[in-house]
C-alpha positions as CSV (number, residue, x, y, z in Angstrom):
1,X,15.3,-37.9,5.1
2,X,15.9,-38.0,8.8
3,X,12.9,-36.0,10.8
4,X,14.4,-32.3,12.8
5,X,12.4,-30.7,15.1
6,X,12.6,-27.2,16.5
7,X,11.4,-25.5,19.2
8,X,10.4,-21.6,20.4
9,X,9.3,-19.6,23.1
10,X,6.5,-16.9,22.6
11,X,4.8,-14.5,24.8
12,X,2.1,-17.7,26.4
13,X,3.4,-20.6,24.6
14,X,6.3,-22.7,23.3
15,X,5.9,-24.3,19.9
16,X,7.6,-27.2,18.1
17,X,8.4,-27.7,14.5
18,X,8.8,-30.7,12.6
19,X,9.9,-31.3,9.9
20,X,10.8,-34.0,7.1
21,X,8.5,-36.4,8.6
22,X,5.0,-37.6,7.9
23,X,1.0,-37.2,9.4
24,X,1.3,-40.2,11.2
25,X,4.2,-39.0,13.4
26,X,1.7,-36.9,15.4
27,X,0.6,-39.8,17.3
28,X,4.0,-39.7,19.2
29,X,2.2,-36.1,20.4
30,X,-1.5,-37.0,21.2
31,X,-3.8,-40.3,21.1
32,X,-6.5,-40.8,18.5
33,X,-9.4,-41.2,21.2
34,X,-8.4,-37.5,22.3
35,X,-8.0,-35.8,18.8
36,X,-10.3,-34.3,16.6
37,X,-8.9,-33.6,12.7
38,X,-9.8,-30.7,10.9
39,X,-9.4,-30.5,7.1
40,X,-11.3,-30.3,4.3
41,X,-13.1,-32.2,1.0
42,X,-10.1,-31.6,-1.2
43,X,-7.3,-32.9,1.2
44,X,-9.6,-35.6,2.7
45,X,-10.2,-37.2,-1.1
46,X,-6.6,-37.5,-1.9
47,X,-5.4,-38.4,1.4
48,X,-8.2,-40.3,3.6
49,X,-6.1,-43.3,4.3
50,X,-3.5,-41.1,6.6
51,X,-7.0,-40.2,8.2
52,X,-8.3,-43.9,9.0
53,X,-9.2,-44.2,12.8
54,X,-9.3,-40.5,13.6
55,X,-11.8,-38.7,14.6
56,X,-12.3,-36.3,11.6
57,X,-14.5,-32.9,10.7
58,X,-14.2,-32.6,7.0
59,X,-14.7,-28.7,5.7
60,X,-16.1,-27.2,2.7
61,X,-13.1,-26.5,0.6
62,X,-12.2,-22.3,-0.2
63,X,-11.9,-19.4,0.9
64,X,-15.4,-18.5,0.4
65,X,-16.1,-21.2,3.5
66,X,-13.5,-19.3,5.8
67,X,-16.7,-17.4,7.3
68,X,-18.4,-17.5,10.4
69,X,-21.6,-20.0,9.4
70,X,-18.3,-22.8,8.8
71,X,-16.9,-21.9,12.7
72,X,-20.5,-22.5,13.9
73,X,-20.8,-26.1,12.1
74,X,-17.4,-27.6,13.8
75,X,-18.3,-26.2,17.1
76,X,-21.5,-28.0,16.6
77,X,-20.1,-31.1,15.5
78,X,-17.7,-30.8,17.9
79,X,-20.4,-30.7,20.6
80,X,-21.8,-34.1,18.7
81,X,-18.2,-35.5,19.6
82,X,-18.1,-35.0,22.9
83,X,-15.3,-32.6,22.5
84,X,-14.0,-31.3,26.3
85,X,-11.7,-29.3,27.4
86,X,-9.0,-31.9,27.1
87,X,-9.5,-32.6,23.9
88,X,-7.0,-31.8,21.2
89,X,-7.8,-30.1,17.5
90,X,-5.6,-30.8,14.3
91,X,-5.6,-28.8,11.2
92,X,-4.7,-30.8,8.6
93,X,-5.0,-28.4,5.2
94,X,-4.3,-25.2,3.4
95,X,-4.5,-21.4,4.9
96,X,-8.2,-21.9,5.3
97,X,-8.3,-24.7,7.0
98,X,-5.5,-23.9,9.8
99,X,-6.8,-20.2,10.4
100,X,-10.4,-21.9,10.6
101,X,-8.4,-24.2,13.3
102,X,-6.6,-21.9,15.2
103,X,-9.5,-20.2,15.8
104,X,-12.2,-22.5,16.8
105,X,-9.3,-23.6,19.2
106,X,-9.3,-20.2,20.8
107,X,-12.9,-20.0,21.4
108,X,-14.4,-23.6,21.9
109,X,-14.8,-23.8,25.8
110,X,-12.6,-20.9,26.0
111,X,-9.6,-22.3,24.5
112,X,-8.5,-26.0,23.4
113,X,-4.8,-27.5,22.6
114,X,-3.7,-27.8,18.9
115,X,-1.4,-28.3,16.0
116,X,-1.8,-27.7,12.5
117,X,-0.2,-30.2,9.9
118,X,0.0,-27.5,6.4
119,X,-0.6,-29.1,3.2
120,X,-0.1,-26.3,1.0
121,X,3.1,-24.8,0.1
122,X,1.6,-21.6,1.1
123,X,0.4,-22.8,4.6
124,X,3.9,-24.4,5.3
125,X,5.7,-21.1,4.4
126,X,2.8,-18.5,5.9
127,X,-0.3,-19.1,6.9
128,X,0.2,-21.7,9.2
129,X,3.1,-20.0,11.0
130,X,2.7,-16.8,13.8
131,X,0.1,-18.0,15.3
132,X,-2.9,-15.7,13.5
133,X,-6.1,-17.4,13.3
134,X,-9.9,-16.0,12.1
135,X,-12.1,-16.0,9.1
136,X,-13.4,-13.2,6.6
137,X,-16.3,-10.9,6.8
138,X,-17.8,-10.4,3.5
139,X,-15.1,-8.6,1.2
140,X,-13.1,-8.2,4.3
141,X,-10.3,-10.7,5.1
142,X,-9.0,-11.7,8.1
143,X,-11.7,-9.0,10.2
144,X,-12.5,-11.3,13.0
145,X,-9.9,-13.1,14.6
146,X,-7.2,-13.8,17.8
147,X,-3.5,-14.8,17.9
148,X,-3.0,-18.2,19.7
149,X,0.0,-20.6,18.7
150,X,-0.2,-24.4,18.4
151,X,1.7,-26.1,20.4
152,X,3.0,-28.6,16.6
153,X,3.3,-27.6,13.3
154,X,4.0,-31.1,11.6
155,X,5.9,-30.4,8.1
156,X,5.2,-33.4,5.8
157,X,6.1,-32.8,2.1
158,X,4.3,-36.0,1.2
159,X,1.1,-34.0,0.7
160,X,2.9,-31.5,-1.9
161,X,2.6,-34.1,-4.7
162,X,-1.3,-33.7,-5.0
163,X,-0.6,-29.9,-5.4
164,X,-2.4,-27.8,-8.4
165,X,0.1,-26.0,-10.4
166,X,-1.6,-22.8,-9.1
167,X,-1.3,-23.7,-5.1
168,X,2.5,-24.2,-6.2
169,X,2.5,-20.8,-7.6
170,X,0.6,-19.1,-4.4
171,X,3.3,-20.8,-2.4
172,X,5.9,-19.4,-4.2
173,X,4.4,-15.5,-4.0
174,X,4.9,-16.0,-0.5
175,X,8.2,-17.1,-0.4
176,X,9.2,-14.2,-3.1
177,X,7.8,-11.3,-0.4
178,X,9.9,-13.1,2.1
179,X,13.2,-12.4,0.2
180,X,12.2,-8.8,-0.9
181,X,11.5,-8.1,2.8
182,X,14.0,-9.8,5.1
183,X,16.6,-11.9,2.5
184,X,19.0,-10.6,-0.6
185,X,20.2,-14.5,-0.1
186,X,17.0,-16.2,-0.8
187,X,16.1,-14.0,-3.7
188,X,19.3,-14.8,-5.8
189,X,18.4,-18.5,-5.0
190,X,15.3,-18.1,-6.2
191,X,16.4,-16.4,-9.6
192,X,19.2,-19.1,-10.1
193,X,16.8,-21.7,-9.6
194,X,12.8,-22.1,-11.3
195,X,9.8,-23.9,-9.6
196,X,10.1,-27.0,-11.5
197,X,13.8,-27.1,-10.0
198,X,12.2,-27.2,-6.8
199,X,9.4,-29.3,-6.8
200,X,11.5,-32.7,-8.6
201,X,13.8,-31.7,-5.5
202,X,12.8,-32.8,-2.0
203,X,16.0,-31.8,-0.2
204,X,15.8,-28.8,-1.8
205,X,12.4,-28.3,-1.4
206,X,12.6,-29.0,2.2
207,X,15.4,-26.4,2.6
208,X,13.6,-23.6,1.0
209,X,10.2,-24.6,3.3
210,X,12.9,-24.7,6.3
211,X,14.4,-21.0,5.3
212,X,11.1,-19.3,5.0
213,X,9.3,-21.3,8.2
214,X,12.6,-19.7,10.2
215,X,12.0,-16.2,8.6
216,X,8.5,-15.5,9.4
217,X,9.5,-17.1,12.9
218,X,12.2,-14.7,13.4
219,X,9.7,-12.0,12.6
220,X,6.4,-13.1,14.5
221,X,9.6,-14.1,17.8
222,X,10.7,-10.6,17.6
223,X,6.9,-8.7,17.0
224,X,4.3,-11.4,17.8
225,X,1.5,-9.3,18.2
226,X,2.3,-7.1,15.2
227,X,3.3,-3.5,17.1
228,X,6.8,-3.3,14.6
229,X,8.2,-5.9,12.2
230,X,5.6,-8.1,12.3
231,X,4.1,-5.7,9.8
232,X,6.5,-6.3,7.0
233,X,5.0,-9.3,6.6
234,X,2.1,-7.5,5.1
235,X,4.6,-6.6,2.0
236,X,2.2,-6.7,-0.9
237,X,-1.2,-8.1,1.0
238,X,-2.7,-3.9,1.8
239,X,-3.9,-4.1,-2.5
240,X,-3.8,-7.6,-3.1
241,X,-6.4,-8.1,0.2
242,X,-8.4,-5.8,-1.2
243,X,-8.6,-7.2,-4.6
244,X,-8.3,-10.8,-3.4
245,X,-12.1,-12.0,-3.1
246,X,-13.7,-8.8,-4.8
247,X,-12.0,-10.0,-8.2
248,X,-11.7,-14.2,-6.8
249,X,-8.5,-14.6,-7.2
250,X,-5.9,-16.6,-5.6
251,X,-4.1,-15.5,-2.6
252,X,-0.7,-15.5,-4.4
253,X,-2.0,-13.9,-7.4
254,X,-3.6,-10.8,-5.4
255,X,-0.6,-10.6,-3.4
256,X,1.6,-10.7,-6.5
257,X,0.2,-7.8,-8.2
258,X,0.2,-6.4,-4.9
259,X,3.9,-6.3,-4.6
260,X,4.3,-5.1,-8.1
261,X,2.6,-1.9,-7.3
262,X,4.2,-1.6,-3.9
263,X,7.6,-2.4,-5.9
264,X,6.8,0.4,-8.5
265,X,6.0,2.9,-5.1
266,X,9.1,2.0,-3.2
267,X,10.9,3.5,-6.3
268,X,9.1,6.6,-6.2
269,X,9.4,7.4,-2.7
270,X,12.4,5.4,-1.4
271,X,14.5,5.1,-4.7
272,X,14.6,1.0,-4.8
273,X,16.7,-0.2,-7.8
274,X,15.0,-3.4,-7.5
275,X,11.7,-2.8,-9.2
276,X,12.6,-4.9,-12.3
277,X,14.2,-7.9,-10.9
278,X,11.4,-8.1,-8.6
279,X,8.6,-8.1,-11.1
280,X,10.7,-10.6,-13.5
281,X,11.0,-12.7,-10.3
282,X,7.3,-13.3,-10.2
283,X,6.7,-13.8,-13.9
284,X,9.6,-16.1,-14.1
285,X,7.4,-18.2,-11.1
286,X,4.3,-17.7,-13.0
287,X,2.7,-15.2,-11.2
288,X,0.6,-12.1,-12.7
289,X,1.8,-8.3,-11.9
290,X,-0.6,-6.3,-12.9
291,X,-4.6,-6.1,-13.4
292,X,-7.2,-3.6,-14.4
293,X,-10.1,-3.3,-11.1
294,X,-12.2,-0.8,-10.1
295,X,-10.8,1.8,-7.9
296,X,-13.7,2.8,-5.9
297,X,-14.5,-0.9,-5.1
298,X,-10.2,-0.8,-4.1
299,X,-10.9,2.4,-1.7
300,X,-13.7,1.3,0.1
301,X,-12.0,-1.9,1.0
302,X,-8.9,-0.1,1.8
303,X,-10.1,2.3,4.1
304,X,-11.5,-0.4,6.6
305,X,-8.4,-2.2,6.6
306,X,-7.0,-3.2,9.6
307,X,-3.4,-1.3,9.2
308,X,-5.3,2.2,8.4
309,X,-5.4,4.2,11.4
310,X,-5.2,8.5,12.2
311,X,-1.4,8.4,10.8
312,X,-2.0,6.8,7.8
313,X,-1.7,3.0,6.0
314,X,1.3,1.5,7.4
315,X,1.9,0.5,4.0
316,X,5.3,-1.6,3.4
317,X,7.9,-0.4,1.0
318,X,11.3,-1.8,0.2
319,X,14.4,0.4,0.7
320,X,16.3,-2.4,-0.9
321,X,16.1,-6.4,-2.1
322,X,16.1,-7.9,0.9
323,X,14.8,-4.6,3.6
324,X,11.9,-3.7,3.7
325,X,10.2,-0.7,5.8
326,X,7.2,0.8,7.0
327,X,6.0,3.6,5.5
328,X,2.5,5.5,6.7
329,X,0.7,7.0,4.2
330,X,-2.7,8.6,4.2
331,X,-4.7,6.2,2.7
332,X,-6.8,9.0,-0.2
333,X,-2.8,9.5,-1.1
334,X,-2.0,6.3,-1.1
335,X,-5.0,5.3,-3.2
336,X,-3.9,8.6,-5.7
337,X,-0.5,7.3,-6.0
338,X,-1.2,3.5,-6.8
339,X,-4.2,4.7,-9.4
340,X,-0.9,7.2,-11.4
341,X,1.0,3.6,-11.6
342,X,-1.6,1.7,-12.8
């Protein structure tokens, strides 16, 4: 599969994508003796040899390490390394792991060069792309945090095949809020094809990561610092956030029900015809859609998130597969009206 790279322009950066090669591709970018890897326990056990020679920070694997405590341990061991100002960070892992990245790049002697190399399907497709770094407070996800783009994001399907069935299935959640929000196209892929299609696939495979990296760009190029469309990427992620580490479950599977309910609102107050293709879309990738939680413990969260302000939620509805909108919504009414369709 012959190696494509891309490039793009934002606000205080330009960034390059490659894809269809491997880890070991970087070095064409930056020397060992001034790079530092990032990545963690999991990734580091199943892939060490692609890591022999570098310089290498190995992470606590979880979301329940993407705190502040883990952001002061690389900084110290980055101290330990003699890490300078022209030194270069590499984030070589899931959503954790390049948020983690991205930010101690930001802050470490007030800002340091990197790339992130996803291994995650849900890294590739999201996490890793837009340039939004930061780690959780308590129940509260993504509360501290800056937006700062790598300069590489190195696509390399190779780390794929030591993939749980679940991280398969978060990937896929993402990729199924894509098509609701910004692609009618993608969405009738998706249903004429299954996951198992995909993943025996690697041209295919590659395509679909290609298609989604190239939405969310289009988005982040257009809204980078989330005033607009940007939001629509939060389709979904206002209830499955706040349910996500109350309840510990998996970013897909939060953001799954998420879109259900959001799916089953966008009927009542925008008429979408879609409802039922939708939720069939994420059984038929093995995803959950719905879940009994405790609604006060789902207010409290919801009220300090990020997207509340004095004219409501911005809460993200679909008009149609494939368009979605922002709607605001006082957050007591919008709590109201998800508790009638649970």
């Amino acid at each position: 599969m012959a190696s494509k790279q891309l490039s793009f322009t934002f606000s205080a950066a330009q960034i390059s994508y490659w894809f269809d090669t491997s880890f070991s591709q970087i070095e064409q970018w930056v020397s060992r003796d001034k790079a530092i890897v990032i990545t963690d326990e999991h990734v580091f056990a199943r892939h060490g040899k692609k890591f022999k020679g570098w310089n290498t920070i190995v992470l606590k694997p979880g979301e329940a390490y993407k705190i502040q405590a883990t952001v002061d341990g690389i900084i110290e061991q980055l101290i330990q390394l003699g890490a300078d100002r022209s030194s270069v960070l590499i984030g070589v892992g899931g959503g954790v792991v390049t948020d983690i990245t991205g930010y101690v790049a930001g802050i470490y002697m007030r800002g340091l060069r990197f790339a992130l190399v996803p291994t995650s399907l849900l890294a590739m497709v999201d996490a890793s792309i837009g340039g939004k770094n930061g780690i959780d407070v308590g129940v509260y996800k993504n509360m501290v945090g800056l937006i700062r783009q790598p300069e590489i994001i190195l696509f390399d399907i190779d780390f794929l095949k030591t993939l749980s069935p679940s991280e398969w299935k978060n990937g896929f959640a993402e990729i199924i809020k894509h098509a609701a929000i910004k692609d009618a196209k993608l969405f009738r892929l998706l249903q004429e094809n299954t996951l198992t299609q995909f993943k025996r696939d690697p041209k295919k495979l590659s395509r679909l990561i290609r298609t989604n990296v190239l939405i969310k760009t289009k988005v982040v190029l257009k809204d980078e610092f989330e005033k607009g469309d940007r939001k629509l990427l939060n389709f979904g992620h206002t209830l499955g956030h706040a349910i996500e580490n109350q309840y510990q479950l998996s970013h897909g599977e939060a953001i799954s029900i998420g879109m259900t309910y959001a799916a089953l609102l966008s009927a009542q107050i925008k008429k979408f015809s879609g409802a039922e293709a939708l939720i069939a879309l994420l059984t038929k990738y093995g995803l959950p859609t719905r879940a009994t939680f405790d609604w006060k413990k789902v207010a409290k969260v919801l009220e300090k998130d990020k997207k509340n302000s004095a004219a409501g939620m911005q809460y993200i509805v679909l008009e149609k597969l494939g368009r979605g909108v922002v709607e605001p919504i006082p957050v007591q009414e919008l709590i109201t009206r998800l508790q009638q369709l649970a």
